[in-house]
PDB file of N, H, CA, C and O in Angstrom:
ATOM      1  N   UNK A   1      27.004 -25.400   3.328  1.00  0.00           N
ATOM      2  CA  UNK A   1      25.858 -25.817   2.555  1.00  0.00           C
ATOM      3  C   UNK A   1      26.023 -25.313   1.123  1.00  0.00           C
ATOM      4  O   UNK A   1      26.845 -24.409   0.975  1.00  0.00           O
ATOM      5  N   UNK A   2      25.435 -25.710   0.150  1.00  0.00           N
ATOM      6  H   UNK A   2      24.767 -26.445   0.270  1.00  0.00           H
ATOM      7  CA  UNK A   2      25.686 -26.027  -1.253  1.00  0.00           C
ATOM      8  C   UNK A   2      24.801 -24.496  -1.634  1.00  0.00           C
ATOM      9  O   UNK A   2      23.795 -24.393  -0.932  1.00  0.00           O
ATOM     10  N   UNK A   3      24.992 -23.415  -2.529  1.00  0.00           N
ATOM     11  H   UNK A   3      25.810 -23.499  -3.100  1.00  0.00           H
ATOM     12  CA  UNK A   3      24.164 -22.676  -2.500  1.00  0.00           C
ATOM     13  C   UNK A   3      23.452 -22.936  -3.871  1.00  0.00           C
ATOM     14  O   UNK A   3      22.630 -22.110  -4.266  1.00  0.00           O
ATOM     15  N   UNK A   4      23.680 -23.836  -4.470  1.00  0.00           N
ATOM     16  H   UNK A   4      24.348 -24.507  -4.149  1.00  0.00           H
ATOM     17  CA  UNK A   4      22.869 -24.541  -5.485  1.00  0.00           C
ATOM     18  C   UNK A   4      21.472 -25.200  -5.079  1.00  0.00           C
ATOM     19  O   UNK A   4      20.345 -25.278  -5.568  1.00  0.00           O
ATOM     20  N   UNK A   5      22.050 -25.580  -4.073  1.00  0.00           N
ATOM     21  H   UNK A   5      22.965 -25.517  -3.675  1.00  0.00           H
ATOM     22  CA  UNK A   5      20.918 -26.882  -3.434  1.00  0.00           C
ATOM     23  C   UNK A   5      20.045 -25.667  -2.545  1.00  0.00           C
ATOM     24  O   UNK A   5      19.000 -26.127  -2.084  1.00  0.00           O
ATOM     25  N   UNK A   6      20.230 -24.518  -2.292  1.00  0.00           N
ATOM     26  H   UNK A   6      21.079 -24.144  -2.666  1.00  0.00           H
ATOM     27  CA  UNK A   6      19.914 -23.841  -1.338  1.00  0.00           C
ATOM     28  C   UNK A   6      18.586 -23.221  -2.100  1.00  0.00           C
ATOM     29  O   UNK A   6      17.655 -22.773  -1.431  1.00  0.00           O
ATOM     30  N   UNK A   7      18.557 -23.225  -3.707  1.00  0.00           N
ATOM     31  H   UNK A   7      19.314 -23.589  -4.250  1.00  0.00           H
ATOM     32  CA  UNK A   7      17.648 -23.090  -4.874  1.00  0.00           C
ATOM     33  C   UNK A   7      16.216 -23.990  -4.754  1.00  0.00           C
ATOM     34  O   UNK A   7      15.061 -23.693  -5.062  1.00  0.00           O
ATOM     35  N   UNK A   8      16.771 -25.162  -4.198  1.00  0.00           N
ATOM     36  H   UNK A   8      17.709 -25.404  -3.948  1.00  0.00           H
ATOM     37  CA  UNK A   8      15.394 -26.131  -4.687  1.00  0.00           C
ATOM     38  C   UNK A   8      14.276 -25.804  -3.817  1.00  0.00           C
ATOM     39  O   UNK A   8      13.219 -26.281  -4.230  1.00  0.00           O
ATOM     40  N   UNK A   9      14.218 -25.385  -3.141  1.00  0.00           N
ATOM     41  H   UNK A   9      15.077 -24.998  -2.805  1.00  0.00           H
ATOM     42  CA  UNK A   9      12.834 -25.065  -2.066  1.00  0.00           C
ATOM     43  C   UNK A   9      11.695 -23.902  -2.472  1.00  0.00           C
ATOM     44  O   UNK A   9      10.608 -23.498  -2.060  1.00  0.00           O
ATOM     45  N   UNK A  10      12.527 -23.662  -3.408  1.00  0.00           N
ATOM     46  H   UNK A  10      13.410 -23.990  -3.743  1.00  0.00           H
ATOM     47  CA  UNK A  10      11.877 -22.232  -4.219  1.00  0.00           C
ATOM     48  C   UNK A  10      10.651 -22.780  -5.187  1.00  0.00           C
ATOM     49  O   UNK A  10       9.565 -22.237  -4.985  1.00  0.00           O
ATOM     50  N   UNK A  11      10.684 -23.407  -5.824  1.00  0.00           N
ATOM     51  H   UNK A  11      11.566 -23.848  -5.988  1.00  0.00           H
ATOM     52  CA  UNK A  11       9.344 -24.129  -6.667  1.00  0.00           C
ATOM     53  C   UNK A  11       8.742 -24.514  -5.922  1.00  0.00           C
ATOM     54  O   UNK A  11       7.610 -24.603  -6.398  1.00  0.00           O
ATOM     55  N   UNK A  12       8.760 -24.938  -4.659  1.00  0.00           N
ATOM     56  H   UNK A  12       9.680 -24.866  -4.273  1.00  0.00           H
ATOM     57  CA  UNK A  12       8.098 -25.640  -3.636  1.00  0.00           C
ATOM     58  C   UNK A  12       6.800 -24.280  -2.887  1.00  0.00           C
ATOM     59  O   UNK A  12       5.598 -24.223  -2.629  1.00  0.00           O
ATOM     60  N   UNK A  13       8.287 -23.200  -2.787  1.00  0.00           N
ATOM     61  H   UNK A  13       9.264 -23.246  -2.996  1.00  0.00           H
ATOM     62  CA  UNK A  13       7.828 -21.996  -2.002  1.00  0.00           C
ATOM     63  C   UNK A  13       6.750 -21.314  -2.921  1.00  0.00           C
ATOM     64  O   UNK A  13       5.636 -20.951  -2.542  1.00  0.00           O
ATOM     65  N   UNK A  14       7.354 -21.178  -4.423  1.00  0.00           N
ATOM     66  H   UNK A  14       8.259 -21.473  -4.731  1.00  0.00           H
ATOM     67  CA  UNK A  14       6.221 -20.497  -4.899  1.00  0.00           C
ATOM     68  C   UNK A  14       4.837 -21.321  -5.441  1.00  0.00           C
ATOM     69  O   UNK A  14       3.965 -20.787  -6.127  1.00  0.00           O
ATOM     70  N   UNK A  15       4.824 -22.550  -5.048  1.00  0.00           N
ATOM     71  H   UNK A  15       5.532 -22.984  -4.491  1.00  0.00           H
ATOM     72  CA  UNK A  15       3.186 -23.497  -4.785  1.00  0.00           C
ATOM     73  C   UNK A  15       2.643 -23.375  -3.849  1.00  0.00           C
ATOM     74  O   UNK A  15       2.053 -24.427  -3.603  1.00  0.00           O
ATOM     75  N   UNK A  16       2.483 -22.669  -3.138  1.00  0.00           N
ATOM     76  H   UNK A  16       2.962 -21.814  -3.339  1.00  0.00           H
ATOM     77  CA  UNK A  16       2.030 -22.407  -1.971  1.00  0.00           C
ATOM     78  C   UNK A  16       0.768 -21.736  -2.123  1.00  0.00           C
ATOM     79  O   UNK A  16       0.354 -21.191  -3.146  1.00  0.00           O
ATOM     80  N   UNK A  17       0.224 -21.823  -1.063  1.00  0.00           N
ATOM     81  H   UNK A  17       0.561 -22.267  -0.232  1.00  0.00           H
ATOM     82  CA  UNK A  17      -1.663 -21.206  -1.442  1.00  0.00           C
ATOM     83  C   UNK A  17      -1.615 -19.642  -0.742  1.00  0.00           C
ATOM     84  O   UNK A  17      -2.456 -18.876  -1.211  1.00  0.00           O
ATOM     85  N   UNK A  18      -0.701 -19.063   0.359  1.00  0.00           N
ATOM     86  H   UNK A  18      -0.018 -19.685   0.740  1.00  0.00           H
ATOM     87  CA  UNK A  18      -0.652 -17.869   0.469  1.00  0.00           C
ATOM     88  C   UNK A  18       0.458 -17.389  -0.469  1.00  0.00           C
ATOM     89  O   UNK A  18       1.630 -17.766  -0.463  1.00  0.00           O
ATOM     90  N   UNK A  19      -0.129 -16.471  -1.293  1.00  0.00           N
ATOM     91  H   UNK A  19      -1.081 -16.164  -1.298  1.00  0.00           H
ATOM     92  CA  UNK A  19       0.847 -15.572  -2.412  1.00  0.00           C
ATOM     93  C   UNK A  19       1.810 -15.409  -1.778  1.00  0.00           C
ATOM     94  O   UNK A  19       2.822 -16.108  -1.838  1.00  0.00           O
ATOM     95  N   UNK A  20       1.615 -14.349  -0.995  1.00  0.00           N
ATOM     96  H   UNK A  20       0.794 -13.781  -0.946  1.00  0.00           H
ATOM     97  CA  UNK A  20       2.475 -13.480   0.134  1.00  0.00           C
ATOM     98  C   UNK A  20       3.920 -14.126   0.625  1.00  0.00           C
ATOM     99  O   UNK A  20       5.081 -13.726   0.544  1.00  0.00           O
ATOM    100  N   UNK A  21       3.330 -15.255   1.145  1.00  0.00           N
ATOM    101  H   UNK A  21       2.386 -15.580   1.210  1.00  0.00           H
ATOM    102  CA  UNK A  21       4.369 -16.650   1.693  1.00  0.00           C
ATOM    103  C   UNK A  21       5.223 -17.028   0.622  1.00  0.00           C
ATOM    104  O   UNK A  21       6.449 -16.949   0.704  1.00  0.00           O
ATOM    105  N   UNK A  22       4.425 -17.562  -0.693  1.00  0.00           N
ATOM    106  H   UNK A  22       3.429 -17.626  -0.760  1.00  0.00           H
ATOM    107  CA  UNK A  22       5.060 -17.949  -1.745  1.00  0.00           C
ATOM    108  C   UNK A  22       6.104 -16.905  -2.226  1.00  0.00           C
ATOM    109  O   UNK A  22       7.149 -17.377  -2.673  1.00  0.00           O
ATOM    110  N   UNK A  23       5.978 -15.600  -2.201  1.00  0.00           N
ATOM    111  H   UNK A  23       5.129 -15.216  -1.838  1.00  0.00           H
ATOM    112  CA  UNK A  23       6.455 -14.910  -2.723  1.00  0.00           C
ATOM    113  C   UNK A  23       7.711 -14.691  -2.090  1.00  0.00           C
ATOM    114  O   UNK A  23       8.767 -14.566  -2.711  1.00  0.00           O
ATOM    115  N   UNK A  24       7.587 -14.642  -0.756  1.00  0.00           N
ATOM    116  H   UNK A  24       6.729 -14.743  -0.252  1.00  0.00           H
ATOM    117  CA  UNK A  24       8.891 -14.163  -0.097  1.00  0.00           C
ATOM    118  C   UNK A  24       9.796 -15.616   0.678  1.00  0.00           C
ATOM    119  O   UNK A  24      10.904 -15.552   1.211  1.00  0.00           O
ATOM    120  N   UNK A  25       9.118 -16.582   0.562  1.00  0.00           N
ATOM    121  H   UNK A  25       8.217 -16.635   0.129  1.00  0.00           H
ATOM    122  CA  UNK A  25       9.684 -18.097   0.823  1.00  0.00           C
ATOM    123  C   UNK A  25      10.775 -18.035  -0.609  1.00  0.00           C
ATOM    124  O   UNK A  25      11.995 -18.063  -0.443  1.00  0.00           O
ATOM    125  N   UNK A  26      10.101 -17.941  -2.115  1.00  0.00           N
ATOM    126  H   UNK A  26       9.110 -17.918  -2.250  1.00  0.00           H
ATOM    127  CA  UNK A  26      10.866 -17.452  -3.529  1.00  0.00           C
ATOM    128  C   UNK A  26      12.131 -16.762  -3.214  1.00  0.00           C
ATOM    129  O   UNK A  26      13.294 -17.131  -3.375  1.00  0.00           O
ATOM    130  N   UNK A  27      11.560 -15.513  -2.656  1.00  0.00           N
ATOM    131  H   UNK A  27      10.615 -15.213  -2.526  1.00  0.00           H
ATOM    132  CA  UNK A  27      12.745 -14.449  -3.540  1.00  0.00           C
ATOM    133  C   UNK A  27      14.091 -14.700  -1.579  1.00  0.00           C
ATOM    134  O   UNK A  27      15.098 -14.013  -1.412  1.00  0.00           O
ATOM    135  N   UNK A  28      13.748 -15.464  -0.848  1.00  0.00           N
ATOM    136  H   UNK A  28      12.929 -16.022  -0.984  1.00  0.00           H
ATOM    137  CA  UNK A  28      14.627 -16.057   0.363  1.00  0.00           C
ATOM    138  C   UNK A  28      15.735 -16.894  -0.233  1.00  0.00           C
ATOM    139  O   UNK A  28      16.953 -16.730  -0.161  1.00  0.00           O
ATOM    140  N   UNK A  29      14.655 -18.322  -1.159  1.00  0.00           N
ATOM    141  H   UNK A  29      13.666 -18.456  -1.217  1.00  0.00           H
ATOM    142  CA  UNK A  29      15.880 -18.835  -1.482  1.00  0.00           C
ATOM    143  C   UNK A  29      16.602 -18.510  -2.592  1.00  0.00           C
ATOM    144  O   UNK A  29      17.570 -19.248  -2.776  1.00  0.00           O
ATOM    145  N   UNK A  30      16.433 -17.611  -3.420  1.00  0.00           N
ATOM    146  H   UNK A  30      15.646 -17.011  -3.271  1.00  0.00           H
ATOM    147  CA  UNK A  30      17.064 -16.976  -4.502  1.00  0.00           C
ATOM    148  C   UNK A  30      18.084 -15.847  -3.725  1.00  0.00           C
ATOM    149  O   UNK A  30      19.035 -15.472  -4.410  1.00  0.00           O
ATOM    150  N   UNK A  31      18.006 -15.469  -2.818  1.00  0.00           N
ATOM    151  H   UNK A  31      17.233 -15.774  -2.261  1.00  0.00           H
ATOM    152  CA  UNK A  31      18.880 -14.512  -2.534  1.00  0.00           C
ATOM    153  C   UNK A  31      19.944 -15.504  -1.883  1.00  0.00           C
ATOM    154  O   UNK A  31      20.971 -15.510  -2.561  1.00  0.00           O
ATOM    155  N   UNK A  32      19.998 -16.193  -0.976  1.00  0.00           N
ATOM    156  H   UNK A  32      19.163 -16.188  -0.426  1.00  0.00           H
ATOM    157  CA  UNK A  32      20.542 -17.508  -0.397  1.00  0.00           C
ATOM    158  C   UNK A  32      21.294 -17.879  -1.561  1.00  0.00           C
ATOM    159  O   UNK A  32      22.468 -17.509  -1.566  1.00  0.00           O
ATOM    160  N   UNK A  33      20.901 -18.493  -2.491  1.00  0.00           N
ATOM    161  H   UNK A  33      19.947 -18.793  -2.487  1.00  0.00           H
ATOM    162  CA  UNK A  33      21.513 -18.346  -3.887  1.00  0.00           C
ATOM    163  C   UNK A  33      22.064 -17.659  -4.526  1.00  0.00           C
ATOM    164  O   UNK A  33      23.087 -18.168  -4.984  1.00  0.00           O
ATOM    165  N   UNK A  34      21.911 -16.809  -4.774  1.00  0.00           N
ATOM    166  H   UNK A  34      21.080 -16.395  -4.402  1.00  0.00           H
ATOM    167  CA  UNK A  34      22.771 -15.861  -5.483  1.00  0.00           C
ATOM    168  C   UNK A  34      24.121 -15.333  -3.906  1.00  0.00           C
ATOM    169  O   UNK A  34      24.929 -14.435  -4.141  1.00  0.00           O
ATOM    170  N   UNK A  35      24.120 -15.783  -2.995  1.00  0.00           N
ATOM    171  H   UNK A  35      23.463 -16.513  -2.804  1.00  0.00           H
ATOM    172  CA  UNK A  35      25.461 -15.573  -2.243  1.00  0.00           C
ATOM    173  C   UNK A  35      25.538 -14.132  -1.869  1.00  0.00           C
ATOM    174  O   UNK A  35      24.578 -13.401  -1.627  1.00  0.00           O
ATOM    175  N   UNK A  36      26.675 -13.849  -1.854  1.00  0.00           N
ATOM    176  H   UNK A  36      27.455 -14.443  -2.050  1.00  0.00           H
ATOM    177  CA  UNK A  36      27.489 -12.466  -1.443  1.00  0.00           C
ATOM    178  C   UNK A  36      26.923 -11.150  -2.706  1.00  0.00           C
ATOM    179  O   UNK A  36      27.114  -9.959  -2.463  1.00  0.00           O
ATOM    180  N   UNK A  37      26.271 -11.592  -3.943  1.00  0.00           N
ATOM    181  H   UNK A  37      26.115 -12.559  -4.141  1.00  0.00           H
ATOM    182  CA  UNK A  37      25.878 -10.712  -4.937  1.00  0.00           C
ATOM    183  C   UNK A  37      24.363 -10.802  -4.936  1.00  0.00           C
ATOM    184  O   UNK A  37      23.676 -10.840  -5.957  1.00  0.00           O
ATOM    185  N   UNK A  38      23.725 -10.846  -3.187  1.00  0.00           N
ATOM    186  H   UNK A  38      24.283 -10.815  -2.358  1.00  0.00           H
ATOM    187  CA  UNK A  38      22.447 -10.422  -3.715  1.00  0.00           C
ATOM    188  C   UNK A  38      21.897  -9.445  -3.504  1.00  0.00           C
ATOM    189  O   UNK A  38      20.685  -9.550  -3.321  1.00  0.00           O
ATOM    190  N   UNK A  39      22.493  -8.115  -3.435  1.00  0.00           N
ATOM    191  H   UNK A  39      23.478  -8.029  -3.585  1.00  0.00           H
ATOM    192  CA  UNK A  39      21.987  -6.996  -3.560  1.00  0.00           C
ATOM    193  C   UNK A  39      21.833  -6.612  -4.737  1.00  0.00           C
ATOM    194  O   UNK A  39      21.438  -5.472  -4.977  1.00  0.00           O
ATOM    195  N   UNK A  40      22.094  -7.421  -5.612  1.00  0.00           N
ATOM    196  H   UNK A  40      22.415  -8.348  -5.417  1.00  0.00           H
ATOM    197  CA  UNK A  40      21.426  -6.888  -7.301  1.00  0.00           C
ATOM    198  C   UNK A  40      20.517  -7.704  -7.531  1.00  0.00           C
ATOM    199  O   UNK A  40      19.948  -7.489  -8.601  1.00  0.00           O
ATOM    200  N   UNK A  41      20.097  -8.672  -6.883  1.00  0.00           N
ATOM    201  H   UNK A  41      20.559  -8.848  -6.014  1.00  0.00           H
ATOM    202  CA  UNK A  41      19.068  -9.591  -6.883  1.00  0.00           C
ATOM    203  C   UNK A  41      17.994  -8.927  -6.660  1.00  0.00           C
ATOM    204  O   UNK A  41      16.959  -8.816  -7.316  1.00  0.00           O
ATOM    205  N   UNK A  42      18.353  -8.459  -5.597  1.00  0.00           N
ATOM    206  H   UNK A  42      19.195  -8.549  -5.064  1.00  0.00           H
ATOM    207  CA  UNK A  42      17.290  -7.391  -4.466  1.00  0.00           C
ATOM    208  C   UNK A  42      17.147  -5.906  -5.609  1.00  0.00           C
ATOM    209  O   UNK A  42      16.131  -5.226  -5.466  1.00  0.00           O
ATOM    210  N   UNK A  43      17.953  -5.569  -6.457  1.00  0.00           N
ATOM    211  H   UNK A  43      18.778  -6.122  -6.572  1.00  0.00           H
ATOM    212  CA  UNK A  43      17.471  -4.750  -7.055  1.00  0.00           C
ATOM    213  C   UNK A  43      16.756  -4.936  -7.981  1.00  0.00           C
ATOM    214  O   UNK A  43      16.185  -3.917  -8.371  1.00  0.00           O
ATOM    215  N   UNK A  44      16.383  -6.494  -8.899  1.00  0.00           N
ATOM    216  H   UNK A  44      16.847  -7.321  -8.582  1.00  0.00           H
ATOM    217  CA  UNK A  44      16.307  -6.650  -9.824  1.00  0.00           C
ATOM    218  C   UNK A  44      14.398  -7.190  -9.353  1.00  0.00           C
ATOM    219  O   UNK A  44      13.387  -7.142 -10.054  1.00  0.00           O
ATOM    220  N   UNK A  45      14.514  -7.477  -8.474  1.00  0.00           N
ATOM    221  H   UNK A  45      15.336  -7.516  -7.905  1.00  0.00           H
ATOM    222  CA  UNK A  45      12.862  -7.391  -7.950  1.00  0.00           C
ATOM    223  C   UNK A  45      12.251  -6.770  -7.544  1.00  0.00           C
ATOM    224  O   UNK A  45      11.040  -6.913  -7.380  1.00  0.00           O
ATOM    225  N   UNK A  46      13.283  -5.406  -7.104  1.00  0.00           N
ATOM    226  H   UNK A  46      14.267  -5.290  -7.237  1.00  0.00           H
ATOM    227  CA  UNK A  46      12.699  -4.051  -6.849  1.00  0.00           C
ATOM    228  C   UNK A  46      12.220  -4.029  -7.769  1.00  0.00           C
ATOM    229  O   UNK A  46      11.063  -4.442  -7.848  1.00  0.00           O
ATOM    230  N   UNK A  47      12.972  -3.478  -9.018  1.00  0.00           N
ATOM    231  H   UNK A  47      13.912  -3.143  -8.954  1.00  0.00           H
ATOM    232  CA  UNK A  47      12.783  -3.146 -10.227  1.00  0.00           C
ATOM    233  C   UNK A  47      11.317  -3.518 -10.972  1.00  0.00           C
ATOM    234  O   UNK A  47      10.552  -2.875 -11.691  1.00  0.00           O
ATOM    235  N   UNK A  48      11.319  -5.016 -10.378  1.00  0.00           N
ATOM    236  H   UNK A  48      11.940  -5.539  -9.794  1.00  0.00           H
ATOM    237  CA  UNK A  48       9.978  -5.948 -11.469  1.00  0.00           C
ATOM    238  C   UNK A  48       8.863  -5.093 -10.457  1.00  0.00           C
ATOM    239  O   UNK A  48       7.892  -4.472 -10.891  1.00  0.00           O
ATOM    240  N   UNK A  49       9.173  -5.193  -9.271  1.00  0.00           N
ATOM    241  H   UNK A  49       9.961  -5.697  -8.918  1.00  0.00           H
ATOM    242  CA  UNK A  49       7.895  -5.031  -8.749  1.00  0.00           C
ATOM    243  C   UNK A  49       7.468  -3.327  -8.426  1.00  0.00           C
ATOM    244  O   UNK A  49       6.684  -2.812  -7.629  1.00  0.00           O
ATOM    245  N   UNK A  50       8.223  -2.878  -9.266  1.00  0.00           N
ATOM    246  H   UNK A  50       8.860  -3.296  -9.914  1.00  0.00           H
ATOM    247  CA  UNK A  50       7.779  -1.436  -9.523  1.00  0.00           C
ATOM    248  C   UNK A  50       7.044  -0.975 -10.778  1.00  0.00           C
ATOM    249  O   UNK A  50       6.251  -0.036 -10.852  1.00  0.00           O
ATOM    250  N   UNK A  51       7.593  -2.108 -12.124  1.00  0.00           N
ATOM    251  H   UNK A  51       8.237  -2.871 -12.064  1.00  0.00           H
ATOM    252  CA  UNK A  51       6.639  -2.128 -13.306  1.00  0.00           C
ATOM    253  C   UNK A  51       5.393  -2.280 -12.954  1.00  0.00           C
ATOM    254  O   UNK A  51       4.378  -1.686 -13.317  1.00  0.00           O
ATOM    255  N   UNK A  52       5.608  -3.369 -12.007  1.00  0.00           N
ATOM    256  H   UNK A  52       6.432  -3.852 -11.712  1.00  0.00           H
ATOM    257  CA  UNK A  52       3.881  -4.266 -12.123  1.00  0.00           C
ATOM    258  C   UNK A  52       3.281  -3.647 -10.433  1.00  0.00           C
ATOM    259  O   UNK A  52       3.438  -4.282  -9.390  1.00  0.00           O
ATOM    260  N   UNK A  53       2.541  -2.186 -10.550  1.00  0.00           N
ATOM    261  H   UNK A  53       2.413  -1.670 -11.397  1.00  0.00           H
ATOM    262  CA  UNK A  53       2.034  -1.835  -9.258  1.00  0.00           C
ATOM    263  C   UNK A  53       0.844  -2.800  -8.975  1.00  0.00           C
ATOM    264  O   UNK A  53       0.250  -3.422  -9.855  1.00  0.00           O
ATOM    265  N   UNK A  54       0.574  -2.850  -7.675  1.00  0.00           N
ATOM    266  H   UNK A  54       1.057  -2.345  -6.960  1.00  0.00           H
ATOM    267  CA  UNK A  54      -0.460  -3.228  -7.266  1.00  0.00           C
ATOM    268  C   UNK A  54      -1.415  -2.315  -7.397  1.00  0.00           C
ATOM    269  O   UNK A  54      -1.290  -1.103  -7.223  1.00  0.00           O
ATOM    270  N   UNK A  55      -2.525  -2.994  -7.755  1.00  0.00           N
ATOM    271  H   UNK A  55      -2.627  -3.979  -7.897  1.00  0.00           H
ATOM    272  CA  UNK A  55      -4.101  -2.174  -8.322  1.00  0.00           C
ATOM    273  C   UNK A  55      -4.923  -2.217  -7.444  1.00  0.00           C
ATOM    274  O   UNK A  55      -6.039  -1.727  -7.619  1.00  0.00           O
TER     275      UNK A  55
END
């Protein structure tokens, strides 16, 4: 499978009416995407989602 094409479900994922869903349907096909290098993917949303705490 194409890991380009493996991208498009992601705009789809993050329209979604549960955040939660949207959010992790997102960062699924982005890691899928990014291949064999997504443990810096995975760091790089650690990262965001440590700026922005939940309140």
């Amino acid at each position: 499978m194409s890991r380009p094409h493996m991208a498009v479900p992601a705009p789809f994922g993050a329209a979604g009416s549960d955040p939660l869903r949207a959010a992790l349907d997102s960062a699924f096909a982005a890691v899928v995407t990014y291949g064999e290098d997504y443990p810096a993917l995975l760091r790089e949303i650690r990262s965001a989602c440590q700026e922005y705490p939940r309140t």
